[in-house]
N, C-alpha and C positions, 0 to 999 in steps of 0.2 A: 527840260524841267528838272527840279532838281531831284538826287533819287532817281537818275534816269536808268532804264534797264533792256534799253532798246538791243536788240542782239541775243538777249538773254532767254534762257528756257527757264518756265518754272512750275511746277506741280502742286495741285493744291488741294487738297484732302478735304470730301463732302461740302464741292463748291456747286452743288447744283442748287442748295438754296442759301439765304440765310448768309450768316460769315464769311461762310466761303464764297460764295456767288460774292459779295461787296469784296472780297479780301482779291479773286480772280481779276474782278473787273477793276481793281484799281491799278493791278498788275498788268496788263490787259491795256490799259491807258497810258503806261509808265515803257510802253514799248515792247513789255514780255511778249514770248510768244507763251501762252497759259494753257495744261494739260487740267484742264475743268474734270477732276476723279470725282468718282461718284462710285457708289453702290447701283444707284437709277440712271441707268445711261441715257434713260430715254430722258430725263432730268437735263441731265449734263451735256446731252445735245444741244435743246432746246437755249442752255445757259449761253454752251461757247457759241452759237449762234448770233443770241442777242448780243454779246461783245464784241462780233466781227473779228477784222485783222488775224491774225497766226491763232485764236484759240482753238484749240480741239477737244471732243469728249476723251475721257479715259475710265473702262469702268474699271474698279475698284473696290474689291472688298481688305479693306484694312485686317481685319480679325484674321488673314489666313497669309501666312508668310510668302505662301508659292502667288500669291496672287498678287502682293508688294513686289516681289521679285520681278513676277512676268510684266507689268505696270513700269519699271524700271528700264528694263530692257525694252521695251515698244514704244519707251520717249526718247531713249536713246539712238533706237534705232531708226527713228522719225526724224528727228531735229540732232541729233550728235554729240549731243551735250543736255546736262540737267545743271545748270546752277542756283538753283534754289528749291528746297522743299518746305512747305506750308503743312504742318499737321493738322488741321482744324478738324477734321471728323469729331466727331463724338457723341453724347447719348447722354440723357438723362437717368434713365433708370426707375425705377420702381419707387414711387413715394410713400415710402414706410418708414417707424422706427424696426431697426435691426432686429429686431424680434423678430418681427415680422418678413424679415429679408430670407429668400431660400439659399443655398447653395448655388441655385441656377440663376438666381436674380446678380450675384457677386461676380459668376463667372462671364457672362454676359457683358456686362460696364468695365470690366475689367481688359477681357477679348478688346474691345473696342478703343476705350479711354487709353489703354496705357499701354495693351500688348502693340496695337493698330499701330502707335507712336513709334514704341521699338522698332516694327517687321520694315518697316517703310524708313525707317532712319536708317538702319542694318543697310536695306537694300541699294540704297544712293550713295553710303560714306565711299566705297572704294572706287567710283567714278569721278566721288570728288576729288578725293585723297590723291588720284590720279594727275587730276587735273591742276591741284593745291588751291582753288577756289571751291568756297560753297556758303550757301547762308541757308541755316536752317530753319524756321521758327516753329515753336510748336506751342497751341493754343489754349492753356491752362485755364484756371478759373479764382477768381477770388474764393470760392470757398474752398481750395486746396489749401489756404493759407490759413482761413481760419474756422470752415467747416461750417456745412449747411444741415441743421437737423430734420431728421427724414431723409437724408440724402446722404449715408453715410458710402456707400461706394462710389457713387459720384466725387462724392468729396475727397477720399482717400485716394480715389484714381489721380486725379489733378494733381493733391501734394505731391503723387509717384512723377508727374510728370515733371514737376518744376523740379525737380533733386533728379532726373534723369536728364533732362538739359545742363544741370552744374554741371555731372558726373562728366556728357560726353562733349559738354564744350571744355572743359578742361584738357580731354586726351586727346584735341584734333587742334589746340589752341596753335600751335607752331605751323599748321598746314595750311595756314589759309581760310579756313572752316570755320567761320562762325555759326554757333548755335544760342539762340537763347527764347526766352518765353512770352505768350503775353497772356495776362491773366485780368479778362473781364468779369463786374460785376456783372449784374442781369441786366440783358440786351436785348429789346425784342422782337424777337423770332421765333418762327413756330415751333422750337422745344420748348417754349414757357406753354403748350398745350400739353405737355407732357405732366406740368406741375399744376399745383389746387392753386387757388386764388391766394390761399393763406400762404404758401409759399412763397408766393409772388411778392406779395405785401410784405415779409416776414424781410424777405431782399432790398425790396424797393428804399422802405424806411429807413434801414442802415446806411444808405445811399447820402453823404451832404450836400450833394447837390437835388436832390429828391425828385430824381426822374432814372428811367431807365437808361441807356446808354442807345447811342444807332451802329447799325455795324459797319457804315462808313466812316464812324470812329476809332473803331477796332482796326479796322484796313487800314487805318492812316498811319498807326503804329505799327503793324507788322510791314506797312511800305517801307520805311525804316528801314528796320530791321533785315530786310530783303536785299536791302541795296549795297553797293561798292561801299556805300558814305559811311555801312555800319564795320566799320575796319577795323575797331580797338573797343570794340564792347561784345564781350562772350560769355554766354553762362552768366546771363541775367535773366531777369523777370520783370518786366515793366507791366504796372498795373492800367489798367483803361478801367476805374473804376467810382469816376466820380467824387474821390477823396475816399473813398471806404476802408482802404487799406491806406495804415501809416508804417509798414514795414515790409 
């Protein structure tokens, strides 16, 4: 099939529901063998399970470096290689105007959204750099680009992400290593329970094709992105957005 990835390892960050379960299993079908990370192992069992073939759980806490680190090392020490990592974790966050936002509400989305990105990208570069293949993607959002109100850590995490994909697909551009982005509008999945109705609709609307997106559409872009085929495109951001985004 085309996009084939049979032979390949790949990691896939809070694939126990949602994104990641679609972005796994598509992976998962394309011949990977797929490390289903989760926070909820019990989650992430249950996933690699229903995919069959090579997947396995891996738990996973993004927010803590020693935990990306250890996550790293027990894929590789499993299967001998990682040639792709999938960032998709992430969080919504506290639906307020910033007034309203704590200290701890900031640190939290943060932790998660863009440190999680970092500890887990840190932790694979030097297996890959090793090995001078890798394809990274990591899973941004349309309103990192042009910002969702009430959701300003949310929003500000994602822009962190898409300008930290430039940053490190630019320094690994010569290795082999591609990295780049994908940045959906609203998809839905059970973080849209994390947001109001008005949120939702606030999303929707902006939308030209006036529906929300599926996350088998998201996964069909980060298959891409995943694969040998993405050879000569690094330090992008490809939008899965329904037209919402024109830049």
């Amino acid at each position: 099939m085309p996009f084939e990835l049979t032979g390949q390892t790949a990691i896939v960050t809070g694939a126990a529901t949602g994104i990641g379960e679609a972005i796994a299993r598509r992976l998962a079908k394309a011949g990977a063998a797929v490390a289903v990370a989760d926070l909820n192992l019990d989650g992430a069992s249950a996933a690699a399970r229903s995919m069959g073939g090579d997947a396995f759980p891996l738990r996973l806490d993004i927010s803590r470096s020693g935990s990306a680190n250890a996550a790293v090392e027990e894929v590789i020490a499993r299967r001998g290689r990682i040639d792709v990592l999938v960032n998709n974790a992430g969080i919504a966050g506290k639906a307020a105007p910033l007034w309203e936002q704590t200290d701890e509400d900031w640190q939290t989305v943060i932790a998660v959204n863009l440190l999680g990105v970092v500890y887990c990208t840190r932790a694979v570069l030097p297996h890959m750099r090793s090995r001078k293949y890798g394809r990274i993607v990591n899973v941004a959002s349309i309103a990192g680009k042009e910002g969702n109100p009430n959701m300003s850590p949310y929003s500000a995490t994602k822009a962190a992400v898409i300008a930290f994909t430039k940053s490190v697909g630019k320094e690994v551009a010569t290795e082999g290593i591609c990295v780049n982005a994908v940045a959906p509008a609203v998809i839905r999945t059970h973080i849209l329970d994390q947001l109001t109705p008005e949120q939702v609709d606030y999303m929707t609307q902006r939308i030209p094709m006036h529906r929300t997106g599926t996350t088998e559409e998201v996964a069909a872009v980060v298959h891409f992105l995943a694969s040998p085929d993405c050879s000569f495109v690094t330090g992008q951001c490809y939008d899965a957005s329904g037209g919402r985004a024109t830049y």
